[in-house]
Biopython code that builds the backbone (N, CA, C, O; Angstrom):
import numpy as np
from Bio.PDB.StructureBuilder import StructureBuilder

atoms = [
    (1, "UNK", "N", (112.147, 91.156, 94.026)),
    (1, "UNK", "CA", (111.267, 91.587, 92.970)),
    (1, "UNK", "C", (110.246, 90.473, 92.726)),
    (1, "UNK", "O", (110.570, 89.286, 92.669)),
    (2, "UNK", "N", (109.371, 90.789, 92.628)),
    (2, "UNK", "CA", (107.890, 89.544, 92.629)),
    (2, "UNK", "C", (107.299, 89.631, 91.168)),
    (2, "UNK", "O", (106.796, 88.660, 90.602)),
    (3, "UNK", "N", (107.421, 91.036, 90.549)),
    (3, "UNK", "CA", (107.442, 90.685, 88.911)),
    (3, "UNK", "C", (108.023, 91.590, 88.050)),
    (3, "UNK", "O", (108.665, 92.463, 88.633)),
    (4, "UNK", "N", (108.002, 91.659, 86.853)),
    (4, "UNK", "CA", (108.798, 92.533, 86.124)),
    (4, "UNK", "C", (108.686, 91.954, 84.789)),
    (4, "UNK", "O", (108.818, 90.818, 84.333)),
    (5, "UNK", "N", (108.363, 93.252, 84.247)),
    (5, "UNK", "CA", (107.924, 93.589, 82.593)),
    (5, "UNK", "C", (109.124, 93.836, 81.785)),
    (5, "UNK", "O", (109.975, 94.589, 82.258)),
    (6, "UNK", "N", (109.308, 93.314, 80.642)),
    (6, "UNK", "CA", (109.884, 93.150, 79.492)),
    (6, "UNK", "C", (109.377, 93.524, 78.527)),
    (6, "UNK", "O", (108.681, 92.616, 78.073)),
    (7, "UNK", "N", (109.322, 94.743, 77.699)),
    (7, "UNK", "CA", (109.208, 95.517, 76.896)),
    (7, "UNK", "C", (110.240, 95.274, 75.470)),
    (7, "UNK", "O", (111.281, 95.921, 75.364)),
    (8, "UNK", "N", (109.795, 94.233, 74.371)),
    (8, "UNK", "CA", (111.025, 93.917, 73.601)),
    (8, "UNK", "C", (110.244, 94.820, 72.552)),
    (8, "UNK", "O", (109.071, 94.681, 72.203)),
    (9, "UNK", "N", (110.971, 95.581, 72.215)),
    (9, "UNK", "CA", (110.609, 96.824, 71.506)),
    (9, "UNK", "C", (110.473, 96.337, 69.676)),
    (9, "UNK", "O", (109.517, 96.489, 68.915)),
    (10, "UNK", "N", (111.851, 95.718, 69.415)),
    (10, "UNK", "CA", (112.118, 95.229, 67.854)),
    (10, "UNK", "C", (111.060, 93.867, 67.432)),
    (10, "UNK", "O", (110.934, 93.466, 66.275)),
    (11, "UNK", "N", (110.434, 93.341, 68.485)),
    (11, "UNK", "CA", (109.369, 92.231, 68.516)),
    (11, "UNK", "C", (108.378, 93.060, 68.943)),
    (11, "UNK", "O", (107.381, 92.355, 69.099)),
    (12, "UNK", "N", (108.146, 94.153, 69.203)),
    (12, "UNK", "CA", (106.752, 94.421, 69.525)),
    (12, "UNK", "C", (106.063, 93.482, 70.295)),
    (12, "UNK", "O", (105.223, 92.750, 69.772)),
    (13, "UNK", "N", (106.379, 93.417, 71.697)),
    (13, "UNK", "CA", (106.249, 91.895, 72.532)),
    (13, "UNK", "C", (106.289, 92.544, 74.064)),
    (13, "UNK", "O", (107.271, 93.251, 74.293)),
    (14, "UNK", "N", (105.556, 92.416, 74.875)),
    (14, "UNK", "CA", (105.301, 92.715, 76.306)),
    (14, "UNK", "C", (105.223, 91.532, 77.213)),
    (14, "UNK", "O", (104.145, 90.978, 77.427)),
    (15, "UNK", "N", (106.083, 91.226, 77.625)),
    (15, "UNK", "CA", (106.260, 90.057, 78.616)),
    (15, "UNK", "C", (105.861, 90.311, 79.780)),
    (15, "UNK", "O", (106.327, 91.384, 80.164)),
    (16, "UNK", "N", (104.887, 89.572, 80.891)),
    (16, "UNK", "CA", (104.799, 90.484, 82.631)),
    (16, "UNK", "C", (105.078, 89.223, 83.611)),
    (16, "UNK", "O", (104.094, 88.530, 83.872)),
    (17, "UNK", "N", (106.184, 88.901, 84.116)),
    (17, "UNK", "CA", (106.271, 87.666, 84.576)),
    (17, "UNK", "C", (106.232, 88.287, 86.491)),
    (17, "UNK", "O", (106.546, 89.353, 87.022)),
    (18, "UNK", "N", (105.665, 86.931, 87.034)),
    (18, "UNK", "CA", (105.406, 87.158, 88.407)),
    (18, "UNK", "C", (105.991, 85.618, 88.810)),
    (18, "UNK", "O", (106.025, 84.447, 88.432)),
    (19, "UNK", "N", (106.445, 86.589, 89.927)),
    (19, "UNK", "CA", (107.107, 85.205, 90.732)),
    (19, "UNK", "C", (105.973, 84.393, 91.615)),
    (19, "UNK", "O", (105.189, 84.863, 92.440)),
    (20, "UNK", "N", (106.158, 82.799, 91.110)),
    (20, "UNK", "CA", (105.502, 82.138, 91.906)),
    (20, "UNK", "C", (106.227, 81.117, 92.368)),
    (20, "UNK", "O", (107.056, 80.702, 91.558)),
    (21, "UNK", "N", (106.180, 80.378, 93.769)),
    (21, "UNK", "CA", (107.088, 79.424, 93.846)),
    (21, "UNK", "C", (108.348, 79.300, 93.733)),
    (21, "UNK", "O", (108.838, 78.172, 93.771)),
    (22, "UNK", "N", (108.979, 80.192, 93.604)),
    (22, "UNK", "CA", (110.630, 80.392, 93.349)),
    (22, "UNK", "C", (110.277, 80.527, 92.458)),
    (22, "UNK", "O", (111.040, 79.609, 92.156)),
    (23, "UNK", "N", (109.623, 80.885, 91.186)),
    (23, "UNK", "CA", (110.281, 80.853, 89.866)),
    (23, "UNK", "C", (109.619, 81.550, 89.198)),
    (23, "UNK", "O", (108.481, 81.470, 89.659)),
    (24, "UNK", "N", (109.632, 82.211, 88.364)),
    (24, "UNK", "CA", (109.268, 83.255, 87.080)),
    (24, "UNK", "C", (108.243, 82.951, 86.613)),
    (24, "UNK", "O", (108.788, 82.052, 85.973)),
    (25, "UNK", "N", (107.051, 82.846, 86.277)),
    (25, "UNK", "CA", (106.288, 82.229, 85.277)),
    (25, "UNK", "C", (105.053, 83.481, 84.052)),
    (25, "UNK", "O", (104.373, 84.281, 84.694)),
    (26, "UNK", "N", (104.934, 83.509, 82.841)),
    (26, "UNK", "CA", (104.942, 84.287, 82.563)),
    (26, "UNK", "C", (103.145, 84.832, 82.813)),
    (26, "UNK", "O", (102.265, 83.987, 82.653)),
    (27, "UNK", "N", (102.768, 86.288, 83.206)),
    (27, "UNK", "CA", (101.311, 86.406, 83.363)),
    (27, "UNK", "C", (100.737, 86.492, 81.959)),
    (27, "UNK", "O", (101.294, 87.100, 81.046)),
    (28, "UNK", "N", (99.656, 85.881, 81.857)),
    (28, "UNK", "CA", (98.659, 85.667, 80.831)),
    (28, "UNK", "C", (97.692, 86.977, 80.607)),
    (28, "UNK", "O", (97.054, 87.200, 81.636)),
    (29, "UNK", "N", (97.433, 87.814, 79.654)),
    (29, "UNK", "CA", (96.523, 88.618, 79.389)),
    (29, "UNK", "C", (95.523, 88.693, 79.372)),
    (29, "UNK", "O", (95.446, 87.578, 78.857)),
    (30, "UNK", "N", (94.565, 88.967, 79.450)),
    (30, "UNK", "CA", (92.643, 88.323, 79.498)),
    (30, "UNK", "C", (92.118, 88.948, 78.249)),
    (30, "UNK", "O", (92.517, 89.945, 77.646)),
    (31, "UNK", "N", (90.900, 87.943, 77.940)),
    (31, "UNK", "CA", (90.659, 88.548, 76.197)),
    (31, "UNK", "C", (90.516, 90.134, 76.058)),
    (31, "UNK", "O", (89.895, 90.431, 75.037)),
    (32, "UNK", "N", (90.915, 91.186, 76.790)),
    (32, "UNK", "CA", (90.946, 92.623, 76.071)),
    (32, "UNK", "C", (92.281, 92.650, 75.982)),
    (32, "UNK", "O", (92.751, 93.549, 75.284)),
    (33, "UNK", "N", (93.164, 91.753, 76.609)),
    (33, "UNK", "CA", (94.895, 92.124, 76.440)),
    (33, "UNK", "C", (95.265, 93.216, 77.532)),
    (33, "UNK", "O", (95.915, 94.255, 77.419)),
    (34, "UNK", "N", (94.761, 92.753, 78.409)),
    (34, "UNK", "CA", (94.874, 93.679, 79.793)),
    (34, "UNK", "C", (95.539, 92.546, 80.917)),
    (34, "UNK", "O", (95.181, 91.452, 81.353)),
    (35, "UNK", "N", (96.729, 93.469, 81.123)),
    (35, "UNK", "CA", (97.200, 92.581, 82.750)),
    (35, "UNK", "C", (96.924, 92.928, 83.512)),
    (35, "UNK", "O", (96.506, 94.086, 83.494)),
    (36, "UNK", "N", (96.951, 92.208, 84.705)),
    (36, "UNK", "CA", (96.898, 92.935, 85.968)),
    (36, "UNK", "C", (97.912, 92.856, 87.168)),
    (36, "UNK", "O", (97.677, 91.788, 87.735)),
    (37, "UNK", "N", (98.826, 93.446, 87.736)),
    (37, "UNK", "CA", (99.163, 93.272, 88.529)),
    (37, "UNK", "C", (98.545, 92.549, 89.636)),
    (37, "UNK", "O", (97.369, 92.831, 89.868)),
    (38, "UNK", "N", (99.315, 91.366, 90.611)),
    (38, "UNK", "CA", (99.034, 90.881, 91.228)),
    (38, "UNK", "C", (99.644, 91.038, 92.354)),
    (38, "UNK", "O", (99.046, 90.260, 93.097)),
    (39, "UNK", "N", (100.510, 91.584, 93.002)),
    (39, "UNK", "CA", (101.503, 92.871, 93.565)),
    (39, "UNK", "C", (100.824, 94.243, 93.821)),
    (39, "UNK", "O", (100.735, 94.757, 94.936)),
    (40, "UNK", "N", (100.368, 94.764, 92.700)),
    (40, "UNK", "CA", (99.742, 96.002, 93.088)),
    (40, "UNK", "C", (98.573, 96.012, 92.489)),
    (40, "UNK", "O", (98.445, 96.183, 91.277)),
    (41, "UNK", "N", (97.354, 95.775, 93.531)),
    (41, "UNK", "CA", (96.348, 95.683, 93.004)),
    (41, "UNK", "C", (96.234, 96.787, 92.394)),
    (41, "UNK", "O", (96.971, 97.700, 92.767)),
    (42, "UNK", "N", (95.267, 97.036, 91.262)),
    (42, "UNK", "CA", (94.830, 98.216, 90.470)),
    (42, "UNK", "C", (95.680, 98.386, 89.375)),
    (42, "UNK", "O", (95.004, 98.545, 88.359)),
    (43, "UNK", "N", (97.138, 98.426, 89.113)),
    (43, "UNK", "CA", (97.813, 98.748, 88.487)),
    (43, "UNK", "C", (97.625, 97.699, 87.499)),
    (43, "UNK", "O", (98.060, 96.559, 87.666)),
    (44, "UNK", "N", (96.787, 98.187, 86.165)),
    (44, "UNK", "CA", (96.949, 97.540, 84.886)),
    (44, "UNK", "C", (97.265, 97.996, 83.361)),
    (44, "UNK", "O", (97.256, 99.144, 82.915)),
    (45, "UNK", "N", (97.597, 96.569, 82.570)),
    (45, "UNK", "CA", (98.502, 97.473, 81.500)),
    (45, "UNK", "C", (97.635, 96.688, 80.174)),
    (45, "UNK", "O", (97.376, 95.513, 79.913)),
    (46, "UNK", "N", (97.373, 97.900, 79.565)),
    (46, "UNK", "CA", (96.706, 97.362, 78.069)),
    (46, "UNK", "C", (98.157, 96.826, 77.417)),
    (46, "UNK", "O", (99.038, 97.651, 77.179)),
    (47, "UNK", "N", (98.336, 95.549, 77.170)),
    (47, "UNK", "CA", (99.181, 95.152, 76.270)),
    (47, "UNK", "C", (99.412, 95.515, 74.963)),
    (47, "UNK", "O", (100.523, 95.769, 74.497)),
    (48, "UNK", "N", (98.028, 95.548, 74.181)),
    (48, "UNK", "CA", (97.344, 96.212, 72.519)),
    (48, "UNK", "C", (98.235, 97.739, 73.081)),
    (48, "UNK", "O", (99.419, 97.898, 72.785)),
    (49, "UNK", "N", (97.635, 98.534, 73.719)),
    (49, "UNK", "CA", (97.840, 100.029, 73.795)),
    (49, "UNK", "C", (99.652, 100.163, 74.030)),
    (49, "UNK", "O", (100.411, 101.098, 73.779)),
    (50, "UNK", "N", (99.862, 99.050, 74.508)),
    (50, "UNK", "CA", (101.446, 99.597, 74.667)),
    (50, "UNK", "C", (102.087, 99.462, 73.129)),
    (50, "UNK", "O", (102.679, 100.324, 72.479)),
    (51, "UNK", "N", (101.770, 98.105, 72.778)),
    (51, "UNK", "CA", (102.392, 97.814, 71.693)),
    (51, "UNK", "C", (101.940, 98.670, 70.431)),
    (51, "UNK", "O", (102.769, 98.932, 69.560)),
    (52, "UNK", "N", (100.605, 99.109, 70.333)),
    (52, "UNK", "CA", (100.244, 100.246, 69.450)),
    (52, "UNK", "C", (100.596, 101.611, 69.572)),
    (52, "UNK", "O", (100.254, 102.445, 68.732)),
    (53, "UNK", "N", (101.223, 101.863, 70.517)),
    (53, "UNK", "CA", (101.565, 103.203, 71.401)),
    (53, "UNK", "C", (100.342, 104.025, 70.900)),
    (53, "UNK", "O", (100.417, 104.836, 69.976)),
    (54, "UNK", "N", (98.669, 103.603, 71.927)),
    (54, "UNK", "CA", (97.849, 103.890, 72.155)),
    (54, "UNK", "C", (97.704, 104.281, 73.161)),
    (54, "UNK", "O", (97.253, 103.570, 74.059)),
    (55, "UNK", "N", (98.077, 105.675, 73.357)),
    (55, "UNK", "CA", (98.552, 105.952, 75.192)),
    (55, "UNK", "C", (96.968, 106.397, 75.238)),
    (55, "UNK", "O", (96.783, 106.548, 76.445)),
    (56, "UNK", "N", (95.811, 106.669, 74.619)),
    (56, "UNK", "CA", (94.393, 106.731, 75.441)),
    (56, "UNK", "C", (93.966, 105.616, 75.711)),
    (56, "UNK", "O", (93.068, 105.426, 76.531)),
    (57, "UNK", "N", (94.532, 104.741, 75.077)),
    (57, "UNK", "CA", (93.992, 103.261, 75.438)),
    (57, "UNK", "C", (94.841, 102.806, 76.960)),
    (57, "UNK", "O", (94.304, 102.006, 77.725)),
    (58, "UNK", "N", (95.972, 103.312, 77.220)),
    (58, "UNK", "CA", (96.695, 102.289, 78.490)),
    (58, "UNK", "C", (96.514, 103.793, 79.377)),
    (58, "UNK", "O", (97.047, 103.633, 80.475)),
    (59, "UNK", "N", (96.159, 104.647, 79.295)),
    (59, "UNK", "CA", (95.515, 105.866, 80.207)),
    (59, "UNK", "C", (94.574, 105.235, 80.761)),
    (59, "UNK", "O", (94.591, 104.886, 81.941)),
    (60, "UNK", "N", (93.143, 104.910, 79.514)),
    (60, "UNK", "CA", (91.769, 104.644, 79.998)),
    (60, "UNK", "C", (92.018, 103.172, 80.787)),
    (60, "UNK", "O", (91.196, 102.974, 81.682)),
    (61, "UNK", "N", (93.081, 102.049, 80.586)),
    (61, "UNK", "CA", (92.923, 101.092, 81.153)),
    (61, "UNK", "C", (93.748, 101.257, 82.781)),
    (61, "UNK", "O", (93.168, 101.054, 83.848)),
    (62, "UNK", "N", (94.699, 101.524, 82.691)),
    (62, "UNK", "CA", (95.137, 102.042, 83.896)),
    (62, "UNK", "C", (94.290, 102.600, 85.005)),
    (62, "UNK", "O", (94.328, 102.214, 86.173)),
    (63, "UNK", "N", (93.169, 103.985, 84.296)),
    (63, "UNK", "CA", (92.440, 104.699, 85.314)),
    (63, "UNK", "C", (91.390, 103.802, 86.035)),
    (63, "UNK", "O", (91.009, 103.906, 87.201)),
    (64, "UNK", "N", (90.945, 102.759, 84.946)),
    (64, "UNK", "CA", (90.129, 101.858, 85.347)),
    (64, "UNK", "C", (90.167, 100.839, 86.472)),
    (64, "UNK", "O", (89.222, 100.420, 87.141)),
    (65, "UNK", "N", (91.443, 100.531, 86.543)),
    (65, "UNK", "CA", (92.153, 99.657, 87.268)),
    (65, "UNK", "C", (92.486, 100.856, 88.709)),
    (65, "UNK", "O", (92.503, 100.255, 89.783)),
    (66, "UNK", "N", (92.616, 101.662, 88.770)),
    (66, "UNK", "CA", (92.916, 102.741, 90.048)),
    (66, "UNK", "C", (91.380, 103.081, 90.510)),
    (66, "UNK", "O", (91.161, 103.404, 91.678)),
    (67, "UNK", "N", (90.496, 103.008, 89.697)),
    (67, "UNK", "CA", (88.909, 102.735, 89.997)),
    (67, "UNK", "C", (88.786, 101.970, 91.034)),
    (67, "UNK", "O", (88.206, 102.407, 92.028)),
    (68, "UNK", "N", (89.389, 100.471, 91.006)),
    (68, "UNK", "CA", (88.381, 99.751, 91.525)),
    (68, "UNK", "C", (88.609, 99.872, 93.234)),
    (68, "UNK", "O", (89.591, 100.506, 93.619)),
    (69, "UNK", "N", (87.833, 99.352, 94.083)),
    (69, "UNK", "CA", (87.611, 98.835, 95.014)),
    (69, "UNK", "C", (88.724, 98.075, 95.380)),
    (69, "UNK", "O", (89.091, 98.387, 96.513)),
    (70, "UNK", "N", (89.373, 97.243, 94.895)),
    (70, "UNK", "CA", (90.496, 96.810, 95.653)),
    (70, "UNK", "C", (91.865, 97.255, 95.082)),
    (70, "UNK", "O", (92.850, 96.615, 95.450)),
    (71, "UNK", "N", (92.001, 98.115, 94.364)),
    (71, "UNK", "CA", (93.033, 99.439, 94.516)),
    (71, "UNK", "C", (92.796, 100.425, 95.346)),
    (71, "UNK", "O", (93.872, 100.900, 95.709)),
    (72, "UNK", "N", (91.346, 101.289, 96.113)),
    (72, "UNK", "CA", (91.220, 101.784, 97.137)),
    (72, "UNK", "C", (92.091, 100.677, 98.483)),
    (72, "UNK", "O", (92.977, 101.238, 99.128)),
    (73, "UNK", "N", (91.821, 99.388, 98.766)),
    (73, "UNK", "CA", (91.951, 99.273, 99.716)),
    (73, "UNK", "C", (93.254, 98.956, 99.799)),
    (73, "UNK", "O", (93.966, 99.002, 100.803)),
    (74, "UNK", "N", (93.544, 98.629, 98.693)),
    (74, "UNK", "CA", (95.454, 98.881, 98.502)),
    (74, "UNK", "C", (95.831, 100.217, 99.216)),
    (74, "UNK", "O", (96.114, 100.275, 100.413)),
    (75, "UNK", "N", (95.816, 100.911, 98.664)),
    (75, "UNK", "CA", (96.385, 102.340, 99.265)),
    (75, "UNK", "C", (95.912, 102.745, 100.893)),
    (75, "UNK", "O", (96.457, 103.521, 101.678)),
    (76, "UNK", "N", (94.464, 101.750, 101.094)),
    (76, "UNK", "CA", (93.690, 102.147, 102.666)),
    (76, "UNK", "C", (95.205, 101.561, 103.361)),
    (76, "UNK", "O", (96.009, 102.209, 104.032)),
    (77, "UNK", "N", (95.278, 100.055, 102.928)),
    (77, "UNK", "CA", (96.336, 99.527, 103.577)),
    (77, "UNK", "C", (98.117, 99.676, 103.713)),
    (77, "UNK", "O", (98.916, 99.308, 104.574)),
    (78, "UNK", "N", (98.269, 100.460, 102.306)),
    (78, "UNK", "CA", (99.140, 101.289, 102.923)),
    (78, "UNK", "C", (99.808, 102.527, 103.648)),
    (78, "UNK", "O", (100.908, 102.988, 103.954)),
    (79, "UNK", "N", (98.320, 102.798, 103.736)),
    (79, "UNK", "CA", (98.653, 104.368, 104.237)),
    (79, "UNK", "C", (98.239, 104.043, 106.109)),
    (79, "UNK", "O", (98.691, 104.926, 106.837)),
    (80, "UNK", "N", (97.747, 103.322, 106.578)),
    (80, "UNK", "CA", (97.845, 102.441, 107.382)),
    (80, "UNK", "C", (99.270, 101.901, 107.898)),
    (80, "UNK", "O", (99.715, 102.302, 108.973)),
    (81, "UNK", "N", (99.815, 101.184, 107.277)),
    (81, "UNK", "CA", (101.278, 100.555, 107.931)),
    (81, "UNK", "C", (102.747, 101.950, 107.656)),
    (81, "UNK", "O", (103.938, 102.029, 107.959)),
    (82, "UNK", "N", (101.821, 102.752, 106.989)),
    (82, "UNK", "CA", (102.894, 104.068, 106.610)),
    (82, "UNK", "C", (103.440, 105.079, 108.145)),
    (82, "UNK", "O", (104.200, 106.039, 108.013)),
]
sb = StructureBuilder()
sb.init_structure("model")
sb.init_model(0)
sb.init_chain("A")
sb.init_seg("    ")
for serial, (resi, resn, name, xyz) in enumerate(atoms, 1):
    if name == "N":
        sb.init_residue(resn, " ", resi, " ")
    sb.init_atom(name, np.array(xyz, "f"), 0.0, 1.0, " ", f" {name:<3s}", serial, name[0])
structure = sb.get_structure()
């Protein structure tokens, strides 16, 4: 597993840690509070929208992130080694 989200529900708290180097370290949000997978390009998560359970907000950020250009070539490349 290279990363994995922690959802602490009673803290209202979204953790997204990615493995670097042997070891866990936790991913940082960018000033809209958006992660990004670094594993799967495209796949991103409004932090605000989860924790607000603003599902048009982590819809619209998600679709955005399946938008780009290097989420196309994600999928070019796996449908390729498929």
């Amino acid at each position: 597993m290279r990363e994995y989200i922690v959802w602490q529900m009673y803290e209202n708290r979204v953790d997204w840690f990615v493995l670097e180097a042997g070891r866990y370290v936790l991913a940082i949000a960018d000033d809209r509070s958006i992660i990004r997978s670094q594993v799967f390009p495209g796949l991103w998560l409004s932090v605000n929208g989860l924790r607000e359970g603003n599902r048009s907000e982590i819809f619209a950020v998600l679709q955005s992130g399946l938008a780009t250009a290097e989420h196309q070539a994600f999928v070019e490349r796996l449908n390729r080694e498929s």
